[in-house]
N, C-alpha and C positions, 0 to 999 in steps of 0.2 A: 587402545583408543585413548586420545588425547581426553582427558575427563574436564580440564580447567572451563572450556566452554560453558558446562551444565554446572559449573556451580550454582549458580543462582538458584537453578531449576531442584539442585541437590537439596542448596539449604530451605526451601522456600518447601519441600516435599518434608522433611525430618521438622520442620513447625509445625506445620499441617498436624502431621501424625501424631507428635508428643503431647500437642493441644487434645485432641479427636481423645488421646488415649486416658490424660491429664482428666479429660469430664468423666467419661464414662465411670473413672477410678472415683474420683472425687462427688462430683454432682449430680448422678444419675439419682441418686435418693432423696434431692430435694424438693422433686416435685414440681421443675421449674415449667415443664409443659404444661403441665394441668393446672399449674396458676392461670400459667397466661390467655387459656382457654377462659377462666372467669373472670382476667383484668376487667375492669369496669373502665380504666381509665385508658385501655389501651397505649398506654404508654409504651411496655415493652415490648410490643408489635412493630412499634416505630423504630426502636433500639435493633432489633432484629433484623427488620428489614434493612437499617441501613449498614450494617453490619455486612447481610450477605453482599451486597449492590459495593460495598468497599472488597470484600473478596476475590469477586470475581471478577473487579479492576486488578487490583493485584496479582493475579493468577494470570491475567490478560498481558500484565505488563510484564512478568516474569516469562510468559514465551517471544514476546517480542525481543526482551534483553539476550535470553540463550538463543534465536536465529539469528539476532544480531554478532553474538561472539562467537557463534561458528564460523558464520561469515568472517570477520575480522581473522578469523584463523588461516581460514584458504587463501585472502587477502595477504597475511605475512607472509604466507610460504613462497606467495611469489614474489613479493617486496626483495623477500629475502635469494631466489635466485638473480633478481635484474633488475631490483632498486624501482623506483617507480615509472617508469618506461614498461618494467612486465607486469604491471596491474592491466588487466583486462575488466571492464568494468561493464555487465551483463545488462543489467536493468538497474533502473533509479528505484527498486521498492526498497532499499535496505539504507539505515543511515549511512554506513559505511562507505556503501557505492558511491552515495551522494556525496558525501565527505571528499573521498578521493579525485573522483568525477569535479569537484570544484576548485582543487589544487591544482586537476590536469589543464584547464583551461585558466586559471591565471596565470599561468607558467607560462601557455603557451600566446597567452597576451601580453606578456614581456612585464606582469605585475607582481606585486611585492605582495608574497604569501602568510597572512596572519593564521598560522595552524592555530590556535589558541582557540579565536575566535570563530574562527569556521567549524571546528569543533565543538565548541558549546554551541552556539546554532543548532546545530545538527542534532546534538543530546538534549536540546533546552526541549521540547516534547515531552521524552523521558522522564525527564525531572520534574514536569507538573503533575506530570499524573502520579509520581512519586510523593510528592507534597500532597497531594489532594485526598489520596490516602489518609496518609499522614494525618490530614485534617477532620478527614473521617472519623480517624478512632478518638481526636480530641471534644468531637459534637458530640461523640458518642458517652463520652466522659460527661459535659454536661448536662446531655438529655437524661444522664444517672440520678445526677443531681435534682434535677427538675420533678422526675420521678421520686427522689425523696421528697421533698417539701409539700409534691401533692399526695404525697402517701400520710404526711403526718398532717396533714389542713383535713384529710379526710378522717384519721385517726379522732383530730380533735373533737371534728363533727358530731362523729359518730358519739364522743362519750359525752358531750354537751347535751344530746336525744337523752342518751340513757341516763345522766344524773337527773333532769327533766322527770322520765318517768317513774323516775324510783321511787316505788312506794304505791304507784297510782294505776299504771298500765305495764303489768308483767311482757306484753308479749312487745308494747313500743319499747322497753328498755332492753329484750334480747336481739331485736332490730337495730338497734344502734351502738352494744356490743358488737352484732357482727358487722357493722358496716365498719367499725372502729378496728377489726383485726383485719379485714380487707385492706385499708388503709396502711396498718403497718406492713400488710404482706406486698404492696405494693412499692410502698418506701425502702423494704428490703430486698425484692428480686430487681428493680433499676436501677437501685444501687449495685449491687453485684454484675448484673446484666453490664451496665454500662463504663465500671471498671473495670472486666476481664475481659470483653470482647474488647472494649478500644482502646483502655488504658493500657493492656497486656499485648493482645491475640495483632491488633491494627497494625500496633505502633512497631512491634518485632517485625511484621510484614513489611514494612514502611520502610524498615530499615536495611530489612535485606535486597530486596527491592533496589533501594539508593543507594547501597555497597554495589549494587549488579552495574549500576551507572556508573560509578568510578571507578570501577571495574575495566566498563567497556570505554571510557575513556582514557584511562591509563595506556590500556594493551593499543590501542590506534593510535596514542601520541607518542610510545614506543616503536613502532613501526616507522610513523615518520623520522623523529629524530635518529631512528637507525640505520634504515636500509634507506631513506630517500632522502634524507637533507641535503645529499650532494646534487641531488636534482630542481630541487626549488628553490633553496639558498643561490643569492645573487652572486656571481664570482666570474672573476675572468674567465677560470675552467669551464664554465657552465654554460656560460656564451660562448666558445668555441664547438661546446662539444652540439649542442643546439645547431649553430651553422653549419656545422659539419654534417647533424644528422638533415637538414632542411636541404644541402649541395646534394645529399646522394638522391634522396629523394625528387628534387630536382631533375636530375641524372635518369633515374629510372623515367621518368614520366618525359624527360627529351627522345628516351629510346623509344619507347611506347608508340608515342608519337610519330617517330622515325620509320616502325614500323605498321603505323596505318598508312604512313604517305605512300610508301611501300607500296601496299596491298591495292592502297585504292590507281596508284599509278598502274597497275598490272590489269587491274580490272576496269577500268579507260580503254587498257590498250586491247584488251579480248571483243571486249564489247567495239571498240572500231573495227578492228577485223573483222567480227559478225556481220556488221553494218554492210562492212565495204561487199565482205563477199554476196550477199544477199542482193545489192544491188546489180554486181557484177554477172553475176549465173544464177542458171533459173533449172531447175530439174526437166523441164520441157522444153527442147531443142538449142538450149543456150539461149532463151528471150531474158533482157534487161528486166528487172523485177519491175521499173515504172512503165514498159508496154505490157506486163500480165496483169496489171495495176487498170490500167485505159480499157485492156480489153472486156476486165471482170467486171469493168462500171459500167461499159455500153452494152454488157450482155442484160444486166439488173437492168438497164434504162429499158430493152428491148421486154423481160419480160414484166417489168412493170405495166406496160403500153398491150401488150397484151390481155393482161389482167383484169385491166381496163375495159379495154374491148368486148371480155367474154360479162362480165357484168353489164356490160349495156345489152349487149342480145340477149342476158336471161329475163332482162324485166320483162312486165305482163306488155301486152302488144296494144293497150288505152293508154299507158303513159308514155309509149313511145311514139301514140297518135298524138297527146297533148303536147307532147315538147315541138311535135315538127308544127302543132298551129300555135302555138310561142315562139317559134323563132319567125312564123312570117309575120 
C-alpha cells in the first residue's frame, strides 16, 4: 500500500505522541492540574481551552488533507492511463474533483487554462485554517505573557499586604505571602502553559499541516503538467484532436437518431395496420367496426330510455298524481 497519501496523518500522529509522551516524562510532577484547579485568575483555563479548540482544527484539517491525497492518488492513476479525458469525476466534495471538474469545462469552453490559479482557489480553504492555527499557538504565546505580568501585579500585591502587616497582624501578613506565591505560581504555569502548547505543540502542528498543503499541491500540479498538459494546453494538436473527438460524437448521436427514426417509422406502420384491419373486420359476421360502433350506441340509447321508464313506474303513485295535474 502506497503510504505517501497518509503522510500528513503519519507525521501529525508521531507529534501527537512524542508530545503525550514528552509531558508525561517531563511535567507530570509539576502539579500543573491542580494549580489550575486553584487559578484565581483563570487565565490558564483560557490557555487550555484554546489550545484544545486549535487541536482539534488541526486534527480536522489533517483528515481532510489525507482524503484529499488519496483522492489525488486515484485521480493520477487514471491521468496517468488517458491523460485527462480518463479523469471521471464522481462528486464535487473533494477539492481535487473540483480542481479537475474546472479545467474540464474551460477546455471545453475553448478557454485558456490558469492551472496555478485554479489551484490555489481550490487550496486557498486549506491554507486558512492552516494559518489560523498558526495563529492559535501565537495568542497562545501571548496570553503566556499576559499571564505573567498578572501573576507578578498579583505577586506584588500580595507582598505590599504583608510588608503592611508586618509586625501588627500575623495572620493579614501570612494572607498576603500567600496570595503573593499564588501570583508567582500563576506567572509561572502561563508562562510555561503558553509557550509549550503554542510556542512548541501549535506551531509544529501548523506546520505539518502546511507541509500537507504543499504537499497536496505539488502532487495535482504534477499530474497536470504530466499526464494532461497536452489536453488543455492550446495547440493546433489539441484542436484537431477535440474536433475530432466532437465529429465522432456527432456521428454516434446521427445514428441514434437514425435509429429512432427507424423504430418510430415501423411503429407508425403497425399501429396503421391495426387501425385499418379493425376498421376492416369485425370478429362478428364480418360487420365494418363503424356499424358495431352505430349499433353499440343505439342499443345504450335503447337501454337508457328504458331505464327511464322503469324509474318513472317505481315512483309512489301521489307524485305521479301531481305531475299529471302539473302538466294540465
Amino acid at each position: 500500500m502506497n503510504q505517501t497519501p497518509y503522510r500528513t496523518l503519519i507525521l501529525w500522529t508521531i507529534w501527537a505522541s512524542t508530545a503525550l509522551v514528552v509531558y508525561l516524562t517531563l511535567y507530570r510532577d509539576t502539579e500543573v492540574w491542580s494549580f489550575m484547579e486553584r487559578d484565581a485568575s483563570h487565565i490558564t483555563w483560557l490557555i487550555s481551552g484554546l489550545f484544545l479548540l486549535g487541536i482539534i482544527g488541526s486534527f480536522a484539517l489533517t483528515m481532510l488533507i489525507t482524503k484529499e491525497a488519496v483522492r489525488s492518488s486515484q485521480l493520477e492513476y487514471s491521468a496517468r492511463e488517458g491523460g485527462l479525458n480518463a479523469i471521471i469525476i464522481h462528486s464535487g466534495k473533494r477539492a481535487a474533483d473540483r480542481f479537475f471538474k474546472s479545467i474540464k469545462f474551460t477546455v471545453e469552453a475553448k478557454g485558456d487554462v490558469d492551472v496555478e490559479t485554479l489551484l490555489h482557489v481550490e487550496l486557498a480553504a486549506f491554507e486558512r485554517i492552516s494559518h489560523s492555527i498558526e495563529v492559535v499557538g501565537t495568542v497562545l504565546i501571548t496570553l503566556g505573557l499576559i499571564g505573567t505580568v498578572m501573576g507578578l501585579t498579583m505577586t506584588l500585591t500580595g507582598l505590599s499586604s504583608s510588608l503592611e502587616a508586618l509586625g501588627q497582624d500575623q495572620d493579614m501578613m501570612l494572607s498576603g505571602l500567600q496570595h503573593a506565591m499564588s501570583g508567582m505560581g500563576t506567572a509561572f504555569y502561563a508562562t510555561l502553559l503558553g509557550a509549550v502548547l503554542g510556542g512548541v505543540l501549535l506551531r509544529i502542528f501548523a506546520q505539518i499541516t502546511q507541509h500537507g498543503v504543499e504537499g497536496l499541491h505539488d502532487n495535482l500540479m504534477r499530474i497536470c503538467l504530466v499526464y494532461c498538459s497536452a489536453d488543455y494546453v492550446r495547440t493546433v494538436e489539441r484542436d484537431v484532436r477535440l474536433l475530432n473527438e466532437e465529429v465522432r460524437a456527432l456521428d454516434v448521436n446521427i445514428q441514434r437518431l437514425h435509429e429512432s427514426f427507424d423504430r418510430s417509422r415501423q411503429t407508425l406502420h403497425d399501429f396503421r395496420s391495426e387501425i385499418r384491419s379493425l376498421s376492416d373486420n369485425s370478429p362478428e359476421g364480418g360487420k365494418p367496426l363503424e356499424a358495431l360502433i352505430k349499433e353499440h350506441r343505439a342499443y345504450c340509447e335503447l337501454l337508457r330510455e328504458e331505464m327511464r321508464l322503469l324509474l318513472h313506474l317505481k315512483r309512489p303513485w301521489w307524485v305521479r298524481l301531481l305531475e299529471v295535474f302539473r302538466i294540465r
